[in-house]
DRENDO-1510 file (C-alpha; in Angstrom, 1 decimal, always signed):
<recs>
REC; n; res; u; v; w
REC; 1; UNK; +0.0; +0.0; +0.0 .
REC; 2; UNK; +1.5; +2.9; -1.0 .
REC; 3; UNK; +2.2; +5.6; +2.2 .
REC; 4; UNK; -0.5; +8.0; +1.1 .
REC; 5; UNK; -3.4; +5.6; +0.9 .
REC; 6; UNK; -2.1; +4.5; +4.5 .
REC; 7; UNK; -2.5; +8.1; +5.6 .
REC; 8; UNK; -5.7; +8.8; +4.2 .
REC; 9; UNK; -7.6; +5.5; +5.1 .
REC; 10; UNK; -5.9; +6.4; +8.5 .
REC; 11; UNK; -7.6; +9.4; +8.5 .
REC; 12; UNK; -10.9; +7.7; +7.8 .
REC; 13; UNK; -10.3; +5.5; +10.8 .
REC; 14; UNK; -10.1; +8.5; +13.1 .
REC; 15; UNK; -12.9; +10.2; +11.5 .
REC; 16; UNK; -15.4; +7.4; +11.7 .
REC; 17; UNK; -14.3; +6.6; +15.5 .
REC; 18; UNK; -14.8; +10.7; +16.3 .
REC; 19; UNK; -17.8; +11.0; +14.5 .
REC; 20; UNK; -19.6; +8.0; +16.6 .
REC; 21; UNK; -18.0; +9.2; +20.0 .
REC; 22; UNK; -19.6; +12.6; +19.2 .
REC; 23; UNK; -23.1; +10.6; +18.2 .
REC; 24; UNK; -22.7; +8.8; +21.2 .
REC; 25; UNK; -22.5; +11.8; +23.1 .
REC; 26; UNK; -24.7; +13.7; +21.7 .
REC; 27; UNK; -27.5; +10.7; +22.6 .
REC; 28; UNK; -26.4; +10.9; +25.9 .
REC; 29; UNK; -25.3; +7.6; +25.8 .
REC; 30; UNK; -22.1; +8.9; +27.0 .
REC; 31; UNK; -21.1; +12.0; +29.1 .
REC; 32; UNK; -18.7; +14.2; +28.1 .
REC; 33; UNK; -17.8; +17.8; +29.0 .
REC; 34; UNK; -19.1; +20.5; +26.8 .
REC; 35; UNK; -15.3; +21.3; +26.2 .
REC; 36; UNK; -14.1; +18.4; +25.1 .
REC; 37; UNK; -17.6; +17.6; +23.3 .
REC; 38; UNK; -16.5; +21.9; +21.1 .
REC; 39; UNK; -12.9; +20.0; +21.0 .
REC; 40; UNK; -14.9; +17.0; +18.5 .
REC; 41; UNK; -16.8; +19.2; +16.7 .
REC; 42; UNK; -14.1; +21.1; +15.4 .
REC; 43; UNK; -11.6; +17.5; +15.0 .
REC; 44; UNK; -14.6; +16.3; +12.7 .
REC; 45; UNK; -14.6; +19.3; +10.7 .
REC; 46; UNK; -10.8; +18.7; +10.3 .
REC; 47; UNK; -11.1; +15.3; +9.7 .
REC; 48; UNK; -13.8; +15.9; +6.8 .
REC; 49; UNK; -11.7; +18.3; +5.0 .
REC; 50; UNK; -8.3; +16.1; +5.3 .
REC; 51; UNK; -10.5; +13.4; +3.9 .
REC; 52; UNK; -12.4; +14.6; +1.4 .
REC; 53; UNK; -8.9; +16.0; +0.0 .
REC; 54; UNK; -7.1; +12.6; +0.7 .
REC; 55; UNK; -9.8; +10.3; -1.2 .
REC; 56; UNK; -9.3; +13.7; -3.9 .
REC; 57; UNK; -5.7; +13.4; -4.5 .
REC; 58; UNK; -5.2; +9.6; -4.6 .
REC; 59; UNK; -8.2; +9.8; -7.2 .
REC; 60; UNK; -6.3; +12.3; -9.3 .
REC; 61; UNK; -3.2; +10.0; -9.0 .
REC; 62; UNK; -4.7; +7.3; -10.1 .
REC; 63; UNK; -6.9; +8.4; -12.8 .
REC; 64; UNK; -6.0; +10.2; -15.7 .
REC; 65; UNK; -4.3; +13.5; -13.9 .
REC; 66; UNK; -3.3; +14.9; -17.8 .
REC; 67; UNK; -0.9; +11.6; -18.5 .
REC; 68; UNK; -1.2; +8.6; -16.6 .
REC; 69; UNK; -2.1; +5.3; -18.0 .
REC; 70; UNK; -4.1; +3.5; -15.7 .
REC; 71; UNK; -6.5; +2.7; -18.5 .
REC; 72; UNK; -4.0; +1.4; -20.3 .
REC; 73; UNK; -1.8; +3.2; -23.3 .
REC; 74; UNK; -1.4; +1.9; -27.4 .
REC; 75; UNK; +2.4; +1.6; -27.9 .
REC; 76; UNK; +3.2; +1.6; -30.9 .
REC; 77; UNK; +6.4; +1.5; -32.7 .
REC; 78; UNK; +8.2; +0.8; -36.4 .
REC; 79; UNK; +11.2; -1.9; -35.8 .
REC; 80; UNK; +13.9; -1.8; -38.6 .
REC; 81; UNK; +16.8; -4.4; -38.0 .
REC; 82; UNK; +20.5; -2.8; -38.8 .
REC; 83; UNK; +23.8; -4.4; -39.2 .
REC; 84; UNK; +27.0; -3.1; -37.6 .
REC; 85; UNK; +27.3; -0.6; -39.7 .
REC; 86; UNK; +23.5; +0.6; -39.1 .
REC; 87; UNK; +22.4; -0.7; -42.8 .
REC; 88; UNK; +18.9; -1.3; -42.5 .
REC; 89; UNK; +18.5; -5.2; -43.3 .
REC; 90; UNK; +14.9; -5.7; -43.0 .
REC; 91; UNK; +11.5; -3.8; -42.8 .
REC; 92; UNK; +8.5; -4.4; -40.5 .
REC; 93; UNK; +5.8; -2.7; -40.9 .
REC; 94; UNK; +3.9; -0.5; -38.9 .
REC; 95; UNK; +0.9; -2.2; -37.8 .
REC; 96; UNK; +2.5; -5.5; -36.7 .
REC; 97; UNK; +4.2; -3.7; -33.6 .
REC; 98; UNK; +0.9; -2.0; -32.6 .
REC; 99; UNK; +0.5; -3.2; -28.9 .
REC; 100; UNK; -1.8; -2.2; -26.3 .
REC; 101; UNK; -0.1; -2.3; -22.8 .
REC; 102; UNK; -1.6; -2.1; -19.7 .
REC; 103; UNK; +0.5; +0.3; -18.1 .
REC; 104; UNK; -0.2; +1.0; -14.8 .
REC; 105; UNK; +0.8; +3.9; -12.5 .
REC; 106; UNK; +3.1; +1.4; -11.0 .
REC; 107; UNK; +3.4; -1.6; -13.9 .
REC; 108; UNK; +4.3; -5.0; -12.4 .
REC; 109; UNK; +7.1; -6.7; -14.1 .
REC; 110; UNK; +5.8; -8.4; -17.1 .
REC; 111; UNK; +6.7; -9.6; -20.9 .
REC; 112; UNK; +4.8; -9.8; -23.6 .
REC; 113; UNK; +6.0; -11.3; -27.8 .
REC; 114; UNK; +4.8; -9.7; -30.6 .
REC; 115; UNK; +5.6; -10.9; -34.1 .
REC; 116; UNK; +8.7; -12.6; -32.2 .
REC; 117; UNK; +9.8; -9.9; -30.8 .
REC; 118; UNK; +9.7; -9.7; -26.6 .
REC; 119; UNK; +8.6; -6.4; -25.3 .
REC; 120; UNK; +9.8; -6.3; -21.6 .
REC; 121; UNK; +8.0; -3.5; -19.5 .
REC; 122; UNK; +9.2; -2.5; -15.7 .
REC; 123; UNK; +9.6; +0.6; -13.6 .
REC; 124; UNK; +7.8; +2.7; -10.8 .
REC; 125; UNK; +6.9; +6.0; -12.5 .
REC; 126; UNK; +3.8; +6.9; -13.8 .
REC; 127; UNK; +5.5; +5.3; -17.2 .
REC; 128; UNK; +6.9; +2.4; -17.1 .
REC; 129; UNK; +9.9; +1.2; -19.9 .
REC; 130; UNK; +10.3; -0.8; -22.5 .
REC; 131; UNK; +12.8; -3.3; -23.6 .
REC; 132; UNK; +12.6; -4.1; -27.2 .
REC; 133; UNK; +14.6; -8.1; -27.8 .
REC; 134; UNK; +14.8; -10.1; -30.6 .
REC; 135; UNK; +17.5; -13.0; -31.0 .
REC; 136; UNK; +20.8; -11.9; -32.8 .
REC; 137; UNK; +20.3; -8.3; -32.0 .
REC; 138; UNK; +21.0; -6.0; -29.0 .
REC; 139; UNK; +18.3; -5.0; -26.9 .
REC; 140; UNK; +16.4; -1.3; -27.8 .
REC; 141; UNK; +15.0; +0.0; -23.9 .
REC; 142; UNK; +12.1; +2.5; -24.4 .
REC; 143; UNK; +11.4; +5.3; -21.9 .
REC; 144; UNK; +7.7; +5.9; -21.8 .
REC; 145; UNK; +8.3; +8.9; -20.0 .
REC; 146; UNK; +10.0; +11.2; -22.3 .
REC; 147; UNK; +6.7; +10.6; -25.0 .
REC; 148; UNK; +4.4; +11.5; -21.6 .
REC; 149; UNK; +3.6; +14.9; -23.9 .
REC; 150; UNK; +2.5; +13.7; -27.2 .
REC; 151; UNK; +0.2; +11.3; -25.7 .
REC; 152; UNK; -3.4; +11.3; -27.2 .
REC; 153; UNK; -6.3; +8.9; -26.8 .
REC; 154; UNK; -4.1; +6.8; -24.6 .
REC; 155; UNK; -1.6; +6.4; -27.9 .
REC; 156; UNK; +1.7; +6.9; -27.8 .
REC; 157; UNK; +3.8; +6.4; -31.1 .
REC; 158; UNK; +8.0; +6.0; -30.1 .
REC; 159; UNK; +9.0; +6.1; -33.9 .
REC; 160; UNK; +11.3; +4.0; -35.0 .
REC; 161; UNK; +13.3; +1.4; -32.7 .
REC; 162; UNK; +16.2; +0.1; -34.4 .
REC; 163; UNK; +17.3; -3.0; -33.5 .
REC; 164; UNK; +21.0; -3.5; -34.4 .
REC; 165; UNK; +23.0; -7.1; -34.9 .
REC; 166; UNK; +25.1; -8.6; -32.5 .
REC; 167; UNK; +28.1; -9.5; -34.6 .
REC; 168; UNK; +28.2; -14.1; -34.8 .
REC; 169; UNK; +30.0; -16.7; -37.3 .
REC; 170; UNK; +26.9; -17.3; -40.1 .
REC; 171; UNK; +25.8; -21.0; -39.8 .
REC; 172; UNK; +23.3; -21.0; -42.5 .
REC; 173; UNK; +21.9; -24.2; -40.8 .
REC; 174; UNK; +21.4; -22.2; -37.3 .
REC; 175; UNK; +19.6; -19.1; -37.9 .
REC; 176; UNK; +20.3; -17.9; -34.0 .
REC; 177; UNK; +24.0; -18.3; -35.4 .
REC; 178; UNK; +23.0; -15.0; -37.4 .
REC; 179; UNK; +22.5; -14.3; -41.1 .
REC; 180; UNK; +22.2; -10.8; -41.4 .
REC; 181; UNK; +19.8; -11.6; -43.9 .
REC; 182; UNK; +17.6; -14.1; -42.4 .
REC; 183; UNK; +14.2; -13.7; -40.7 .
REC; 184; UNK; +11.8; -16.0; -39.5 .
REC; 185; UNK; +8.7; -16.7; -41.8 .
REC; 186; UNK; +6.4; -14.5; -40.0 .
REC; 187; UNK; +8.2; -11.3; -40.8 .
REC; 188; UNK; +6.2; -9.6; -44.4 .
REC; 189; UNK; +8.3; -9.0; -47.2 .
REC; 190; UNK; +12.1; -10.1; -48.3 .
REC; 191; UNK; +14.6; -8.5; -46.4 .
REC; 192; UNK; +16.1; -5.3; -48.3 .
REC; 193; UNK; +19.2; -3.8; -47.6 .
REC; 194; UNK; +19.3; +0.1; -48.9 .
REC; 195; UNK; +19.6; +2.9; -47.1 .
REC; 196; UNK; +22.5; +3.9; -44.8 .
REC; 197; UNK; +20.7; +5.4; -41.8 .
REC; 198; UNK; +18.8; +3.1; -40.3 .
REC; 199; UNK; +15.0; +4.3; -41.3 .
</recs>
């Protein structure tokens, strides 16, 4: 529980215990000096306002509040592959790394595979990251965080995420062995190999 729900269901404790002394006394059931019996009145009045403000602001944090993602947030990127000398090798398009993640304001560890590719997501701000990894190629990490402005309709597009090879010996029986121009079936398209930046 995090420390501020703590303090405001505290809170709500010693309101509801208050507020039925002061009933209590108030029936007569009790006796209490007029004093101390002012002294309730005005810790209730205290008590409502700290509460009603409490239950507020753990509300806002967990709701929208302008860019959180409790309702979970469409990540979507474009992966190219690149060699070691960042030649673009392969294409995939678009909409086969659309995912919807459910990002919450504190994500729990969790992986999910799309198209082959493992999107690892983990950390304790209001975004959580990304690791993009895909066998024979170094791992691409994500910051949600620095995209928290562009966010619309609970989308968030990170561009392009370029994967780039991790240098092996070709076995052309082993693809994990690395052919710079090999790709599992499911990828569309043959793989190309123009363009010298990456895109």
């Amino acid at each position: 529980m995090e420390p501020i729900i703590f303090i405001v269901w505290t809170c709500a404790v010693i309101f509801a215990a208050t507020g039925i002394i002061t009933l209590l006394a108030l029936t007569k059931v009790i006796t209490i000096e007029t004093r101390f019996l002012n002294k309730l009145f005005t810790a209730l009045i205290l008590e409502v306002i700290a509460v009603t403000v409490g239950f507020g602001y753990t509300g806002y944090i967990k709701g929208d509040n302008g860019k959180s993602a409790t309702k979970g947030i469409e990540v979507s990127s474009v992966v190219h592959f690149v060699d070691g000398e960042n030649n673009r090798i392969a294409n995939v398009s678009e909409k086969d790394f659309r995912e919807k993640l459910e990002i919450k304001t504190t994500p729990d560890h969790n992986i999910k595979t799309l198209n082959g590719i493992s999107f690892m997501v983990y950390g304790k701000e209001s975004l959580p990251k990304i690791t993009y990894t895909f066998r024979g190629y170094e791992s691409r990490m994500i910051d949600l965080n620095k995209f928290k402005d562009s966010i619309q309709d609970n989308k968030i597009n990170v561009g392009t995420v370029r994967l780039k090879q991790v240098k092996q010996d070709y076995n052309p029986e082993n693809f994990e062995s690395g052919d710079p121009n090999t790709l599992p079936d499911f990828f569309e398209g043959p793989p190309i190999t123009t363009g010298n930046d990456g895109s």
